[in-house]
N, C-alpha and C positions, 0 to 999 in steps of 0.2 A: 219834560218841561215843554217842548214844543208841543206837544198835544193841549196842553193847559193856556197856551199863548192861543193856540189856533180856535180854543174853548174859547175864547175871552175870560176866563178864568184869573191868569197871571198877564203880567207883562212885565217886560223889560227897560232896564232902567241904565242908564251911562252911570259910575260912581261917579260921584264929582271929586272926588279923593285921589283917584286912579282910570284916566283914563281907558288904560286898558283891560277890565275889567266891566262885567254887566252885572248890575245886580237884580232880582226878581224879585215883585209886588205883585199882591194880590189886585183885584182889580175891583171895584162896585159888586160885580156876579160873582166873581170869588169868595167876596168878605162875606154877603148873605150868605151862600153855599156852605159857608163855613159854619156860620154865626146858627145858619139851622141846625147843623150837623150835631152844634156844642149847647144846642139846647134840647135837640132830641138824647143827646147823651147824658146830659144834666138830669132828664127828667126820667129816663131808665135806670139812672143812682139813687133819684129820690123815689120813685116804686120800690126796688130792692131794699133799701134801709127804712120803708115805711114799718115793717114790725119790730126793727131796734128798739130797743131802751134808749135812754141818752145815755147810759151808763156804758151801753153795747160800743153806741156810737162815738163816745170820746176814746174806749180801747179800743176802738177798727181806726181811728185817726190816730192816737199814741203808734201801733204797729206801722203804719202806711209810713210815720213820718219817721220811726227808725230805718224801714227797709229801703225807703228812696236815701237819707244820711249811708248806710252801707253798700249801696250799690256801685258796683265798679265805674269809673267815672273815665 
């Protein structure tokens, strides 16, 4: 976390709930950082599933959304 403060990445934040407590926010450079990260991601799901069927594609989401309802929590 400090490495991510000293990035200007994150920063740190007083709750206003609990003084004694900090909570961590992303910062301007964080949220692009991120926002690229989750679109180069996005867009290496949408290459992979470009030769689905939509038949393909709603059983890979049926599975997906039983395995994440089953997964130990």
């Amino acid at each position: 976390m400090s490495q991510g403060v000293e990035l200007d990445l994150l920063r740190r934040e007083a709750d206003p709930d609990d003084a004694r407590r900090t909570l961590i926010a992303l910062t301007e450079k964080g949220r692009a950082i991120t926002n690229r990260f989750l679109g180069a991601q996005q867009a290496s799901v949408d290459v992979a599933l470009d030769s689905f069927t939509d038949k393909e594609r709603e059983t890979l989401a049926d599975l997906l959304s039983r395995l994440a309802d089953a997964w130990p929590r």
